[in-house]
DSSP file (Angstrom, degrees, kcal/mol; ACC not computed):
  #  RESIDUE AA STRUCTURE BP1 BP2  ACC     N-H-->O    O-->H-N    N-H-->O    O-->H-N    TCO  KAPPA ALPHA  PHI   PSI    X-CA   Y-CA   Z-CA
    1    1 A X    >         0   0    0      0, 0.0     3,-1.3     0, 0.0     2,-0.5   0.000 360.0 360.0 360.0 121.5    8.9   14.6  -28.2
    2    2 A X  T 3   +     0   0    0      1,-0.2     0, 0.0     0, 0.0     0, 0.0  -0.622 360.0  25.4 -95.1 138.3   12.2   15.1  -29.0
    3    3 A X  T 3  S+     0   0    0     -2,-0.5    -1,-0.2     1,-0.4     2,-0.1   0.232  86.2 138.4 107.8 -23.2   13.2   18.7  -29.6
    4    4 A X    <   +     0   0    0     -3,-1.3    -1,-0.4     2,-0.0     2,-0.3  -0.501  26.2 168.0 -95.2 134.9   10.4   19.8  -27.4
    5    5 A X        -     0   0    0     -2,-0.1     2,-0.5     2,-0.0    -1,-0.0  -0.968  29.2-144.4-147.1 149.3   11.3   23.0  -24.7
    6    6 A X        -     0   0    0     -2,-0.3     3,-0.4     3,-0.0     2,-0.2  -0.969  18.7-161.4-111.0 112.2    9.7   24.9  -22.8
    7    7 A X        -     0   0    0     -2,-0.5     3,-0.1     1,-0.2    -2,-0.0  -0.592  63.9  -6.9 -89.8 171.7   10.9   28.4  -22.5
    8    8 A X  S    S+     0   0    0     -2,-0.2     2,-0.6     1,-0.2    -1,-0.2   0.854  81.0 171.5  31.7  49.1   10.2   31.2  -19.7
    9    9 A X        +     0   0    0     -3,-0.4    -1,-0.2     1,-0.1    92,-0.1  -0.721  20.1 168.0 -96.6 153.3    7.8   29.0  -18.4
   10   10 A X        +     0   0    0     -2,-0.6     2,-0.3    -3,-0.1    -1,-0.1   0.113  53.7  33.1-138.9  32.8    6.6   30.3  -15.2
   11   11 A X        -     0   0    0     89,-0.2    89,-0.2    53,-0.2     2,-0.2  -0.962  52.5-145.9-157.5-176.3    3.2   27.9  -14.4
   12   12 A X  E     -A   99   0A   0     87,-1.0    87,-0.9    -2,-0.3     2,-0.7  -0.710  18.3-116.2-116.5 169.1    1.5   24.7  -14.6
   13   13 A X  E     -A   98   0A   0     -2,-0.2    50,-2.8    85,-0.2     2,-0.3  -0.992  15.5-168.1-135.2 150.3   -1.6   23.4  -14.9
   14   14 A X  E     -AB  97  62A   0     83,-2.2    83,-1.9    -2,-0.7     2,-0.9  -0.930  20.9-131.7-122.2 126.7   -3.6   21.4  -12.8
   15   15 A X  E     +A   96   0A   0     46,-1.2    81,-0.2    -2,-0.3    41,-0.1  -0.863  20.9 178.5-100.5 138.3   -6.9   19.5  -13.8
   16   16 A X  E     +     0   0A   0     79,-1.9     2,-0.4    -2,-0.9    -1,-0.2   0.816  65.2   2.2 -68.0 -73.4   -9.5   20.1  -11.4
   17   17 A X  E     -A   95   0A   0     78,-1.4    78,-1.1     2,-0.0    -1,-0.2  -0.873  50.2-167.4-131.4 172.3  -12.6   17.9  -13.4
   18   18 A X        -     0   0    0     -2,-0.4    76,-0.1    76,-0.2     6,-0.1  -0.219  11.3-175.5-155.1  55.0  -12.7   16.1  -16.0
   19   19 A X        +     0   0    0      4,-0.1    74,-0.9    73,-0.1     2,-0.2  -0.038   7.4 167.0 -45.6 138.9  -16.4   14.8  -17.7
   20   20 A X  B >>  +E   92   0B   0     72,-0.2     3,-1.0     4,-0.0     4,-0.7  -0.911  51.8   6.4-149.6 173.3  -17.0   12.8  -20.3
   21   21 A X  H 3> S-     0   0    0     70,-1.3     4,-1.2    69,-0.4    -2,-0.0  -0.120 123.2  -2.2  59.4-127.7  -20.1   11.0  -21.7
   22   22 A X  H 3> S+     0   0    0      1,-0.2     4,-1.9     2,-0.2    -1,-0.2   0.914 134.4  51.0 -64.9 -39.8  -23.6   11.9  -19.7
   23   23 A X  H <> S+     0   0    0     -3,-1.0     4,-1.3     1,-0.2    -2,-0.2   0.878 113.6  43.0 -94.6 -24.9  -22.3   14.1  -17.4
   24   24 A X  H  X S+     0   0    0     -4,-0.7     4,-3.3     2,-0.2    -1,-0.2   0.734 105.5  65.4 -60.6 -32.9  -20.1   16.5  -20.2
   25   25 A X  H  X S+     0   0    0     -4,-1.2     4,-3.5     2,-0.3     5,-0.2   0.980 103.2  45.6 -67.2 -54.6  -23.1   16.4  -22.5
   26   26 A X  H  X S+     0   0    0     -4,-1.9     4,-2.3     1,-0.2    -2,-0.2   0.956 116.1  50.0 -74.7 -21.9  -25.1   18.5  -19.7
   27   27 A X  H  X S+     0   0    0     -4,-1.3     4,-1.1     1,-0.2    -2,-0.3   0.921 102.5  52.5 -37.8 -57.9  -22.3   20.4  -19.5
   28   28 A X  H >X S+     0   0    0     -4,-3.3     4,-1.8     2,-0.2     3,-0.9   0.841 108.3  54.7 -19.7 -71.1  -22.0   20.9  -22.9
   29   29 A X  H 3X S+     0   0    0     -4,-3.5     4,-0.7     1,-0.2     5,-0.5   0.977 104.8  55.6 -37.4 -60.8  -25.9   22.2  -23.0
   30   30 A X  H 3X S+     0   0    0     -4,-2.3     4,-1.8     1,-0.3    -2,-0.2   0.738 108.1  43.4 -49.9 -23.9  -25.2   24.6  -20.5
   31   31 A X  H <X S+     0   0    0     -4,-1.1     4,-2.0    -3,-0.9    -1,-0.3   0.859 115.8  52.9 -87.5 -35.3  -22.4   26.2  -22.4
   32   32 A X  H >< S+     0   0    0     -4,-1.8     3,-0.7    -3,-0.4    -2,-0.2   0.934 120.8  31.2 -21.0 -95.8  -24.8   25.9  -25.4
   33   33 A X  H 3< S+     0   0    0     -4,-0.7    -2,-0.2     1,-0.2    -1,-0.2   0.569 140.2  11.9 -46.5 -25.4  -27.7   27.7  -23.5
   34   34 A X  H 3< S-     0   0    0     -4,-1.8    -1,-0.2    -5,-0.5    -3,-0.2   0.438 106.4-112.0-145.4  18.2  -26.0   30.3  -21.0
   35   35 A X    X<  -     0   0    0     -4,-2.0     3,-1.0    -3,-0.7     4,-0.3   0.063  48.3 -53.9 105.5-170.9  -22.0   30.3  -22.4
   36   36 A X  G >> S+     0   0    0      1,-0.3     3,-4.7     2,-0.2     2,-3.2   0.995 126.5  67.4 -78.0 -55.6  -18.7   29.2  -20.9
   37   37 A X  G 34 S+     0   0    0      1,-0.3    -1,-0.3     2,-0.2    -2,-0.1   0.071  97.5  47.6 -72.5  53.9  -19.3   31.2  -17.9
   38   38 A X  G <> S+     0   0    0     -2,-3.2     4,-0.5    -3,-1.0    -1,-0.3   0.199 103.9  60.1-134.5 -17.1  -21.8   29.4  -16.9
   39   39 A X  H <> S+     0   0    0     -3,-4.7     4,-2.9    -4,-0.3    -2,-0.2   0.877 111.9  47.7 -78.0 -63.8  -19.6   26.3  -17.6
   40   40 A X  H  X S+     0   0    0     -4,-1.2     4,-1.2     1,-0.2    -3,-0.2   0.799 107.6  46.8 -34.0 -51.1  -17.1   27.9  -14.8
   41   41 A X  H  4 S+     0   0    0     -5,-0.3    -1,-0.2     1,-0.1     4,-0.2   0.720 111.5  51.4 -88.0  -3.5  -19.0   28.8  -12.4
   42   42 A X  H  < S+     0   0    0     -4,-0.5     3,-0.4    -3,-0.1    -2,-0.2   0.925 126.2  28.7 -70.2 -31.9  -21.0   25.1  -12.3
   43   43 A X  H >< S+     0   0    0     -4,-2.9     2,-6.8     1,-0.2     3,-1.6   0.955  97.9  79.9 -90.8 -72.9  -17.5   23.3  -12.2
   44   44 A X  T 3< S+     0   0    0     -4,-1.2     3,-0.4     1,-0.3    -1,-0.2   0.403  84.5  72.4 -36.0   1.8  -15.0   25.7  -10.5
   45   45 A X  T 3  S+     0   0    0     -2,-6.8    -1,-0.3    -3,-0.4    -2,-0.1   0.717  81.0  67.9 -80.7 -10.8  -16.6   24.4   -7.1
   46   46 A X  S <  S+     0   0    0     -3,-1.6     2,-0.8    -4,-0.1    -1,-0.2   0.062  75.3 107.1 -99.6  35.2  -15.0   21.1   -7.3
   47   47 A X        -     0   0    0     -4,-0.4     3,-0.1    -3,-0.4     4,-0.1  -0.825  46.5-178.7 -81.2 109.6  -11.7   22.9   -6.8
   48   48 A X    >   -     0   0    0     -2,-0.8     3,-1.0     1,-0.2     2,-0.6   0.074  33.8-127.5-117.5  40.9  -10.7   22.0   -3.3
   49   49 A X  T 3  S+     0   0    0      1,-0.3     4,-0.5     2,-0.2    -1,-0.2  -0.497  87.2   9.5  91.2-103.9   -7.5   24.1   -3.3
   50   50 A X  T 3> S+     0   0    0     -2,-0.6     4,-4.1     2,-0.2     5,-0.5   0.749 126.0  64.4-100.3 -41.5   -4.2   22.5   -2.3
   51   51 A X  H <> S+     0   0    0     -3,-1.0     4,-1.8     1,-0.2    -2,-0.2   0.946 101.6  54.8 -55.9 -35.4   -6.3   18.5   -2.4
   52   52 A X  H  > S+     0   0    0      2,-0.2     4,-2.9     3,-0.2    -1,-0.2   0.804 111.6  40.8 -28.3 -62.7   -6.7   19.1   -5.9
   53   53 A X  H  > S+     0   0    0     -4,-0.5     4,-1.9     2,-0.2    -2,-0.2   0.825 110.5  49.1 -78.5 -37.2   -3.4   19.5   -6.4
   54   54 A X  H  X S+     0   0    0     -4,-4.1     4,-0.8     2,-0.2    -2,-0.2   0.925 117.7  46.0 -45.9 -45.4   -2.0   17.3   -4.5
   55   55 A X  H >X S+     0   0    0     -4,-1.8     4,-2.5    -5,-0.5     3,-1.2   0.976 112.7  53.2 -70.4 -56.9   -4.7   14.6   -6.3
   56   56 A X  H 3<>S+     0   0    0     -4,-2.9     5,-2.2     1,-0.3     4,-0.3   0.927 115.3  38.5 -69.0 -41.3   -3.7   16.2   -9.7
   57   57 A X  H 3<5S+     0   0    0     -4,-1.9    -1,-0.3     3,-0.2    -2,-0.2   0.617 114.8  53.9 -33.6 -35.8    0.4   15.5   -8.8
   58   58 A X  H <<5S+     0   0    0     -3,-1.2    -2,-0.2    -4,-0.8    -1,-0.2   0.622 118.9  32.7-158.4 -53.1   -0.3   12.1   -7.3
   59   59 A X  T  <5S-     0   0    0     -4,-2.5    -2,-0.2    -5,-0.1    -3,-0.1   0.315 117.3-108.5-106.3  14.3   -2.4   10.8  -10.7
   60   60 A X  T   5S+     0   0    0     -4,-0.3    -3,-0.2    -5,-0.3    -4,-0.1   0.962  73.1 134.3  40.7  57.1   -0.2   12.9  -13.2
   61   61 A X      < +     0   0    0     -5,-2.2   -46,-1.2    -6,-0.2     2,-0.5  -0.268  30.4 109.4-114.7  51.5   -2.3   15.6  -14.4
   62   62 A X  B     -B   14   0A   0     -6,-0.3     2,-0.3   -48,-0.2   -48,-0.2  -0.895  43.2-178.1-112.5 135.2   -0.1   18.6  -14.1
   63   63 A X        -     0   0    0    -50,-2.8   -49,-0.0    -2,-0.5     4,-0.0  -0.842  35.1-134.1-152.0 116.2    0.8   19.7  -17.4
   64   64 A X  S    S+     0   0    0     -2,-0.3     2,-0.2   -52,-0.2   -53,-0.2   0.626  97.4  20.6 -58.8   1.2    3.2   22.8  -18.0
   65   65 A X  S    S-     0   0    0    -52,-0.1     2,-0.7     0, 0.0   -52,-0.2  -0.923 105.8 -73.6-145.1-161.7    0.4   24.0  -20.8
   66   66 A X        -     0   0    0     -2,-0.2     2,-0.1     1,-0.1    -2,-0.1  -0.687  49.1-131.8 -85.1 114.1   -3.4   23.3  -21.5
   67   67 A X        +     0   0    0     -2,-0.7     2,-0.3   -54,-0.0    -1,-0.1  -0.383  46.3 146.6 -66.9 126.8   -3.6   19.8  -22.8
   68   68 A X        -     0   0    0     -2,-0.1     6,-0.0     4,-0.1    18,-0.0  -0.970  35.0-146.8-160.9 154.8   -5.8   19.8  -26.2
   69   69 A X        -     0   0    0     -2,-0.3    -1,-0.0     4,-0.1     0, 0.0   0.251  48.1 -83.9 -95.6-126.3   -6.1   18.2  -29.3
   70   70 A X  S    S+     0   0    0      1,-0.2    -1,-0.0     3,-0.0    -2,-0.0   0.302 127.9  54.8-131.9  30.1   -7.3   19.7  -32.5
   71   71 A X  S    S+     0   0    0      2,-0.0    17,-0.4    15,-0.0    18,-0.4   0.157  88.8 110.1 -38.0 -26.9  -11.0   19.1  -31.6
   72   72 A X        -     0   0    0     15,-0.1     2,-0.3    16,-0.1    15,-0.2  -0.433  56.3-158.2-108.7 121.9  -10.5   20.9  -28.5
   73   73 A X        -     0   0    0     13,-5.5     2,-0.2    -2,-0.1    -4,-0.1  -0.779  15.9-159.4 -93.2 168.8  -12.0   24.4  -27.9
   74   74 A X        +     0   0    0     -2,-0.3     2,-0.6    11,-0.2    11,-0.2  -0.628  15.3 175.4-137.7  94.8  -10.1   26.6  -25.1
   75   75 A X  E     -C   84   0A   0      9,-1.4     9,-1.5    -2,-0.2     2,-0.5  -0.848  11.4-162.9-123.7 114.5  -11.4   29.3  -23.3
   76   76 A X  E     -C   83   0A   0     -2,-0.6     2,-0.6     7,-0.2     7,-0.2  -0.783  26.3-125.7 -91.3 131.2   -9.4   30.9  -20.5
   77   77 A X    >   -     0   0    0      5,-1.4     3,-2.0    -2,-0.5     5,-0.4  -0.796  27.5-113.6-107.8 109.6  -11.4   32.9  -18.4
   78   78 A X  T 3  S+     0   0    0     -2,-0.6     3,-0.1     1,-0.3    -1,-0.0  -0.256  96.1   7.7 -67.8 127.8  -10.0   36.5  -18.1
   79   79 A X  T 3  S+     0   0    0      1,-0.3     2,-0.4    -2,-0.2    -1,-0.3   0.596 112.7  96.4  84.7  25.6   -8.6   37.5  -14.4
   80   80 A X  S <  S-     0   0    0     -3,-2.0    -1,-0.3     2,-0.2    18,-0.1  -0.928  77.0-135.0-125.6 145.7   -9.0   33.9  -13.2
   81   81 A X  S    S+     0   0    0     -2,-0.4    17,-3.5    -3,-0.1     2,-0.2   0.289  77.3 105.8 -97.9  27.3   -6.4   31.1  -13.0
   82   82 A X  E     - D   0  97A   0     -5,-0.4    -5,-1.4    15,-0.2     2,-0.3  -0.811  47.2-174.2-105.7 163.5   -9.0   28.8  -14.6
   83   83 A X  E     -CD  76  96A   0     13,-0.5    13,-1.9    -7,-0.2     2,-0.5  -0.882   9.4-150.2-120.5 110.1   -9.5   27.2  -18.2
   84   84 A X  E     -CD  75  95A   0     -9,-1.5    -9,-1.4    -2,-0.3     2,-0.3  -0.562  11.2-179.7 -69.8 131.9  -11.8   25.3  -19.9
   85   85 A X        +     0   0    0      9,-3.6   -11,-0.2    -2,-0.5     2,-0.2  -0.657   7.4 169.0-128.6  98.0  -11.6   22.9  -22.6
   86   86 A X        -     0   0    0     -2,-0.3   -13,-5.5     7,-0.1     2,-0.4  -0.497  20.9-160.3-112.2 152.2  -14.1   20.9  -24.3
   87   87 A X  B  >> -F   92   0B   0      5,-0.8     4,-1.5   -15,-0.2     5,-0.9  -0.980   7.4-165.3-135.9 117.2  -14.7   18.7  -27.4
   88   88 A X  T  45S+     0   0    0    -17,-0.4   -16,-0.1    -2,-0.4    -1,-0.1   0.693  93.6  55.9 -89.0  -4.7  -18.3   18.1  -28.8
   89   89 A X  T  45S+     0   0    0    -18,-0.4    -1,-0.2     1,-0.1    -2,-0.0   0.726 120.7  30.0-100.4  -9.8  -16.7   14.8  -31.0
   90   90 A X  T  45S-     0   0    0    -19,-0.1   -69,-0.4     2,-0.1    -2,-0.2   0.736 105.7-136.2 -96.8 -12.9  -15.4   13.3  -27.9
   91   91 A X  T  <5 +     0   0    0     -4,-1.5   -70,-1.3     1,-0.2   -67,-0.2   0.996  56.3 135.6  70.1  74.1  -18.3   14.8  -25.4
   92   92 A X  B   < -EF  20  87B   0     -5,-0.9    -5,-0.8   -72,-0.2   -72,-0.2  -0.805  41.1-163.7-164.0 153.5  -15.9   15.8  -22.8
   93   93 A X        -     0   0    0    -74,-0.9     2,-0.2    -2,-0.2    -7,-0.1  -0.540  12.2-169.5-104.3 162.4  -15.6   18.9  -20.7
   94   94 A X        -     0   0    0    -76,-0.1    -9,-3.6    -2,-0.1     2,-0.4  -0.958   8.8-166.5-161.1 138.0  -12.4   19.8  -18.7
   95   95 A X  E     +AD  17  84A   0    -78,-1.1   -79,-1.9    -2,-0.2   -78,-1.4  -0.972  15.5 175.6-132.4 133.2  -11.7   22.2  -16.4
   96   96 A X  E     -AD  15  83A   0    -13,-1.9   -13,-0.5    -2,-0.4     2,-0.3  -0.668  18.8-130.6-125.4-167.1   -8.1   23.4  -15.1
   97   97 A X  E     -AD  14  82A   0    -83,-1.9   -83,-2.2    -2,-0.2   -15,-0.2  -0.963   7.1-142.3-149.8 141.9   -6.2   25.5  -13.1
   98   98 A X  E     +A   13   0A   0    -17,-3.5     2,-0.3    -2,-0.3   -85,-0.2  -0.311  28.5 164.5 -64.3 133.6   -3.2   27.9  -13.4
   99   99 A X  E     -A   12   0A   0    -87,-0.9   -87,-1.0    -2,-0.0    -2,-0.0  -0.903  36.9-109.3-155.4 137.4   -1.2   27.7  -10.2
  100  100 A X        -     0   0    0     -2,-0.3   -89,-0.2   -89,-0.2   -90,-0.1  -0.539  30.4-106.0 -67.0 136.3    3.2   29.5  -10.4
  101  101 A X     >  -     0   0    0      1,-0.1     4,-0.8   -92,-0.1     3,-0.4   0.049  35.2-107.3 -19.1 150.0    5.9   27.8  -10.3
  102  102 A X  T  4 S+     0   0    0      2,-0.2    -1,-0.1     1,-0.2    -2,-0.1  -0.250 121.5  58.6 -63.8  45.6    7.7   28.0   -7.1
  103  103 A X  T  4 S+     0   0    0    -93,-0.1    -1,-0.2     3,-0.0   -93,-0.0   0.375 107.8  48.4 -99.2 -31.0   10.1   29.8   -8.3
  104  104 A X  T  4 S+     0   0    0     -3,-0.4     2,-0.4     2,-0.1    -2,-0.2   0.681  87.2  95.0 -80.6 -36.9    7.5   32.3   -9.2
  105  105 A X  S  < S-     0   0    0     -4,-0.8    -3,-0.0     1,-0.1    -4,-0.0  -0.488  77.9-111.4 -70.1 116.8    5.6   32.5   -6.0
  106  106 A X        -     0   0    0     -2,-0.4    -1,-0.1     2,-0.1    -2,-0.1  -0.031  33.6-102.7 -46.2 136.8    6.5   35.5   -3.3
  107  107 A X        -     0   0    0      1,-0.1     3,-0.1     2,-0.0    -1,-0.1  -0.269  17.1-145.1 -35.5 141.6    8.1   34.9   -0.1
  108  108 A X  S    S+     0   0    0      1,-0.2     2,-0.4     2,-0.0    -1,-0.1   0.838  90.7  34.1 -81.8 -22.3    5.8   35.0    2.7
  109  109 A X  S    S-     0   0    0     -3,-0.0    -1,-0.2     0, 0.0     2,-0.1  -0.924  93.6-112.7-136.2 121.4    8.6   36.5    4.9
  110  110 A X        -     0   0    0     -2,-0.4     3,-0.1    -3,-0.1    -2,-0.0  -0.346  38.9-102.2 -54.4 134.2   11.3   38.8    3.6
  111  111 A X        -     0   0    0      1,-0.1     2,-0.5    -2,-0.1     3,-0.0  -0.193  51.0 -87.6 -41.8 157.3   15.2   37.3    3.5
  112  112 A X        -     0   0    0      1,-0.0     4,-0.2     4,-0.0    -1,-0.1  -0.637  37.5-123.7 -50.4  97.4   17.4   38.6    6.3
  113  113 A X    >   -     0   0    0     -2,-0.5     3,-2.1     1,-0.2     6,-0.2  -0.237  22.6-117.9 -55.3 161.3   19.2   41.6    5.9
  114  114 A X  T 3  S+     0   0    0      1,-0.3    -1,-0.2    -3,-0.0    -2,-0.0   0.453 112.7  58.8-104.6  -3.5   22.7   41.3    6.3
  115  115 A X  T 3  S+     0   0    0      3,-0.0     2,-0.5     0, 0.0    -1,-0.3   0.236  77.6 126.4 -99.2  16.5   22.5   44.0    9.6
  116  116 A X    <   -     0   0    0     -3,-2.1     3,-0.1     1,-0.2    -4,-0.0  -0.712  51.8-164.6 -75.3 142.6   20.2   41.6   11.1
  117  117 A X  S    S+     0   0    0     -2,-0.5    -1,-0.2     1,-0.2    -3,-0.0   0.895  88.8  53.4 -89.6 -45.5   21.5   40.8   14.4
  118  118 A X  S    S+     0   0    0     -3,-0.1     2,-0.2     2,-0.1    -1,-0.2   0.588  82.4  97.6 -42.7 -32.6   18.9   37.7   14.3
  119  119 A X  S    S-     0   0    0     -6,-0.2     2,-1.9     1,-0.1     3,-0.0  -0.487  76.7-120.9 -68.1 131.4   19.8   36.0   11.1
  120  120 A X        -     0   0    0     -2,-0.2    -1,-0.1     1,-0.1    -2,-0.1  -0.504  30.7-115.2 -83.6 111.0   22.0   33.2   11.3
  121  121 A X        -     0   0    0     -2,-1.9     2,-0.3     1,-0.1    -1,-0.1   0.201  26.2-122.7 -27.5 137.2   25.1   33.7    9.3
  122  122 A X        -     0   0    0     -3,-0.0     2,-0.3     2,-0.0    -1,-0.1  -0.621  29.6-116.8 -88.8 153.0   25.5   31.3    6.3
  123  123 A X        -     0   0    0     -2,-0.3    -1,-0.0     1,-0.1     0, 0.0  -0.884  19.0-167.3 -92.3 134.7   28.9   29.0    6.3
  124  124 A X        +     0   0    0     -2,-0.3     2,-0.3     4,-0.0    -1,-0.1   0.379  61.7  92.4 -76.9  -8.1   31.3   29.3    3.7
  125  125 A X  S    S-     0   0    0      1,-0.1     3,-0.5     0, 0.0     4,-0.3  -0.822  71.2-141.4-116.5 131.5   33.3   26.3    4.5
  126  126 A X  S    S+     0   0    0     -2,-0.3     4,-0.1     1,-0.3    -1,-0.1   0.327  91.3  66.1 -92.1   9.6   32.1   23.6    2.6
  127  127 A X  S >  S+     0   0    0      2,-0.1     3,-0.6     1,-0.1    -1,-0.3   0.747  96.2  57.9 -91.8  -3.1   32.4   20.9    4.9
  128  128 A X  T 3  S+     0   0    0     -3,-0.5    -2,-0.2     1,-0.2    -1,-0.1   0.722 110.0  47.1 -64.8 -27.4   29.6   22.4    7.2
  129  129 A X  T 3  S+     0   0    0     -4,-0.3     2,-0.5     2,-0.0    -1,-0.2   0.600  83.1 105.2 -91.8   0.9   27.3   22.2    4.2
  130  130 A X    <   -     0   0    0     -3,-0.6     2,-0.6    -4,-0.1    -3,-0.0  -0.660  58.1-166.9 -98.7 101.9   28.4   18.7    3.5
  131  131 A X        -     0   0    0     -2,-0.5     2,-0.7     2,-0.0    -2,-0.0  -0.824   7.9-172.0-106.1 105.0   24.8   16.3    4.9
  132  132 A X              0   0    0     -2,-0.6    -2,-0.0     1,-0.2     0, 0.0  -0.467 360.0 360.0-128.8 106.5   25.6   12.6    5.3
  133  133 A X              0   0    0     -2,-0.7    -1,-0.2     0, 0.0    -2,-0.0   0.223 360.0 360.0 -72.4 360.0   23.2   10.4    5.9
């Protein structure tokens, strides 16, 4: 799309499932009969963390927002890094997940302070930084 930016974005999205046909339709019910969180908590177990993501990276389903059309409902589920989205004229349910940039994600381990006796000193001279394979 030409034109198209994304500013201050600071996540992604990852699909987790994706139903269509028979198996979205009982989905579907269930969100009928007992709401979208009841739609969450059936799917959000076939999240299996970092394989997930890796699978959703690997098949190109990361998308820097929640892919829908104009059929699509979208219900983000408050204090959770999941969404749902569903269409009852295409009968399919979709469940993703929020996961920060790295850029966004803390250190696990603080930088070096510059009186650490331990840190190794960075080089300034730019043929030391210079890698040639």
């Amino acid at each position: 799309m030409a034109g198209y930016e994304i500013r201050n974005r600071t996540s992604r999205w990852f699909s987790v499932a994706f139903l269509q046909g028979a198996e979205a339709d009982a989905v579907l019910g269930l969100i009928d009969r007992s709401g979208a969180s009841a739609a969450f908590d059936y799917l959000q177990p076939r999240d299996l963390g970092e394989a997930t993501t890796d699978a959703a990276l690997e098949n190109g389903y990361a998308y820097d927002r929640i892919p829908a059309g104009r059929t699509d409902h979208i219900i983000e589920h408050d204090g959770s890094p999941y969404a749902l989205t569903y269409s009852r004229t295409y009968r399919y349910v979709s469940l993703l997940r929020c996961h920060p940039l790295a850029s966004e994600l803390k250190p696990t381990r603080n930088s070096p302070r510059r009186d650490d006796i331990w840190a190794v000193p960075r080089s300034t001279r730019q043929a030391e930084r210079t890698v040639t394979l």
